[in-house]
Structures are given as structure tokens and as C-alpha cells.
C-alpha positions in Angstrom: 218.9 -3.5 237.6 217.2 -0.9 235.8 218.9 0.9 232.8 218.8 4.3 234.7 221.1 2.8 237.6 223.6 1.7 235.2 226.2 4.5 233.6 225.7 4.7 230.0 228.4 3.7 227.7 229.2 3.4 224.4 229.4 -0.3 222.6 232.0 -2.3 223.2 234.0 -4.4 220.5 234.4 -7.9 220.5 238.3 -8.8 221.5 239.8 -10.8 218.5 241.3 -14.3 219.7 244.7 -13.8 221.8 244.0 -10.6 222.9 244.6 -9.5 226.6 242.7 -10.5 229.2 240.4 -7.6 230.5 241.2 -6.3 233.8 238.6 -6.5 236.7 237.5 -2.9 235.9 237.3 -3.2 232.3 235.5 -6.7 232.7 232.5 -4.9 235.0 232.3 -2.1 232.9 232.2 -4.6 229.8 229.3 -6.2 232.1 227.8 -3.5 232.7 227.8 -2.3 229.4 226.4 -5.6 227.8 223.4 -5.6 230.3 222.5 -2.5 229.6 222.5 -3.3 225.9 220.4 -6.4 227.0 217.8 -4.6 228.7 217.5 -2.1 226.1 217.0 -4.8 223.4 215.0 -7.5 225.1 211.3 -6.0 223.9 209.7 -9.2 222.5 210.9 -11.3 224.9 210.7 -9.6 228.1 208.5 -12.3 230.3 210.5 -14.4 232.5 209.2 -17.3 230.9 211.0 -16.0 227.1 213.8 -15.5 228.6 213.9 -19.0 230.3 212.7 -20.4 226.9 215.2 -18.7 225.3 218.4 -19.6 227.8 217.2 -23.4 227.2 217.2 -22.8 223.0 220.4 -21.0 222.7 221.8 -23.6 224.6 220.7 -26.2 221.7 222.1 -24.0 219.3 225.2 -23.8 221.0 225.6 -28.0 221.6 224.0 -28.0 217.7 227.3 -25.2 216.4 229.7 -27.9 218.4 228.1 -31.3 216.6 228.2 -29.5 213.2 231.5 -28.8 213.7 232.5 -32.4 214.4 229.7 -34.2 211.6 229.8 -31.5 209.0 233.1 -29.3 208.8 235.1 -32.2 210.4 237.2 -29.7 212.1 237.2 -31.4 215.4 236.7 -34.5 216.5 235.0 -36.1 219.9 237.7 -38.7 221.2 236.1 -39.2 224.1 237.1 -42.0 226.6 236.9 -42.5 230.5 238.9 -39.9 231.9 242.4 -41.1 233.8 241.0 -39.3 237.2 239.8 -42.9 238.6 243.5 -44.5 238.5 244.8 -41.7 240.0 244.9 -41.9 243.9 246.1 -38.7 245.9 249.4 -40.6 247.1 250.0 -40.1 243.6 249.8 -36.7 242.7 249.0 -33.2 243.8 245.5 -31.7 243.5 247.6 -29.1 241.2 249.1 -31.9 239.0 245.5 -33.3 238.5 245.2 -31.2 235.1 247.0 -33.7 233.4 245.2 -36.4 233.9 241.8 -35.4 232.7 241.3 -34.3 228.9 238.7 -32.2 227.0 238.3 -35.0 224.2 238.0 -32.3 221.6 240.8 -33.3 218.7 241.9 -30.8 216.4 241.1 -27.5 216.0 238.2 -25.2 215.2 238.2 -23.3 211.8 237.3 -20.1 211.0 233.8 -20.5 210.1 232.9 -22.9 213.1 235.0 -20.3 215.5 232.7 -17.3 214.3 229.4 -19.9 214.6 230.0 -20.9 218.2 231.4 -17.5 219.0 227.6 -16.1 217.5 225.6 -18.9 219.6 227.6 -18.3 222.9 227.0 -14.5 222.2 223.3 -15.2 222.2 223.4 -18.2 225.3 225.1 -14.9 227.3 222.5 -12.9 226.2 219.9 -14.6 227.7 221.5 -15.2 230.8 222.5 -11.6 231.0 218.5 -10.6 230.2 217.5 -12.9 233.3 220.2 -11.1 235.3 218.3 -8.0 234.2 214.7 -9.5 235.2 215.4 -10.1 238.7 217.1 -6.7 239.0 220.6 -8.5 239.6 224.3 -6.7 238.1 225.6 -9.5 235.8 229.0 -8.3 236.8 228.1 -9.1 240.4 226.6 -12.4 239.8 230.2 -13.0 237.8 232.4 -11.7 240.7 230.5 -13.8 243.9 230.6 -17.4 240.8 234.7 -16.5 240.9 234.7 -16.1 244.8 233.1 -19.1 245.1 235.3 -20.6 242.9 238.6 -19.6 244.5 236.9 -19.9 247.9 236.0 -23.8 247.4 238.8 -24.8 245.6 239.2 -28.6 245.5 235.8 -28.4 247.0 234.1 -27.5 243.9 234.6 -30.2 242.1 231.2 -29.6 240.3 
């Protein structure tokens, strides 16, 4: 979408940790106001192929912020083990009561420093999927709305 569709708007602040939720209004308008930032600021990597480069670094540096968390600050730690789902049969329990049976295998807690590092890397992972949004003229905010449609529509279904 081009930045002359969009309404302009001011900056927005990053939420501290705990703080409400954003409505659906203020989320689009957040959206909206992120992807115009992105399309303002993505000059050197503009071609589709940057972008797509870009996605698949940030990514690293996201999955890199997590292992230095675990193998350097030693704030968290991978437990990992095969998830309960497979001795679970659905005489059992209720697709609802499923939750508790599958775990995250992320021990502990993050710290400061590790928070504000993954926090950065994510920020940058969004960017770039937020400037592809913007190359093929697509609202991020839209693309976020149909994903949670689809999400509530499949249900159980999407099991992905």
C-alpha cells in the first residue's frame, strides 16, 4: 500500500511488559502506523529479494538472541522432551483441556538484558515482514486480521 493511502500518524511507543492489550482499533492504527514507518525507511533494501534476504536473517538473529540466552546469560534453559500430546486420547480430555498437556520447554525466566535483545530482534523480524507487506501493496493490519479469522474459523483444525 502506498504511503499516500495510509493516514499519517505520529510514532507510536513501545507498550512496557503487562500493559493492556490494544483494542482492535488501536492495534490497526498501530499497524498502520508501523507500515508506514516501514515504507518510509526501507531505502537500501527496497528489492523484493532484500527484503526476503532480510526476513530469513532477522529470523537467525532472533533463534541466535534465544540460544544466547540459554548458553551465555543462562537465564533460561531448553528442557525439552516429547510432549504428553501422544498419550493423550480424546476419551480423555477436551480439546480445551489439551493446554496442559503440551509445554513450551523454556525453564526459567528471561532477564532484563535478554528481554530488551529479543524484544530488538523481533522488532526487526516484524520489520521485514511488514516491508514485504508493503512490496506487494498489502495492509499489514489486514493480513493480521484474515491470519486471526483463520485462526478462530479452523479451530482444532489448525493444528499447524
Amino acid at each position: 500500500m502506498s504511503a499516500d493511502a495510509r493516514p499519517i500518524h505520529g510514532p507510536e511507543q513501545s507498550s512496557p511488559p503487562g500493559a493492556p492489550v490494544p483494542t482492535h482499533d488501536s492495534a490497526a492504527k498501530l499497524a498502520d502506523d508501523f507500515q508506514q514507518a516501514v515504507g518510509e525507511y526501507l531505502i537500501r533494501h527496497r528489492s523484493v529479494l532484500d527484503v526476503l534476504s532480510k526476513m530469513q536473517e532477522a529470523s537467525a538473529r532472533v533463534q541466535r538472541a534465544v540460544a544466547k540466552a540459554v548458553t551465555v546469560c543462562g537465564c533460561i534453559r531448553i528442557e525439552a522432551s516429547r510432549q504428553a500430546l501422544s498419550d493423550v486420547t480424546s476419551e480423555d480430555v477436551s480439546y480445551a483441556d489439551l493446554k496442559q498437556f503440551v509445554q513450551s520447554h523454556v525453564a526459567g525466566q528471561l532477564c532484563h538484558n535478554c528481554r530488551d535483545v529479543i524484544e530488538v530482534e523481533l522488532g526487526q523480524a516484524y520489520f521485514y515482514t511488514t516491508a514485504l507487506a508493503e512490496t506487494f501493496n498489502m495492509r499489514a493490519a489486514d493480513v493480521l486480521a484474515k491470519e486471526k479469522q483463520r485462526l478462530e474459523t479452523l479451530g482444532v483444525f489448525n493444528l499447524t
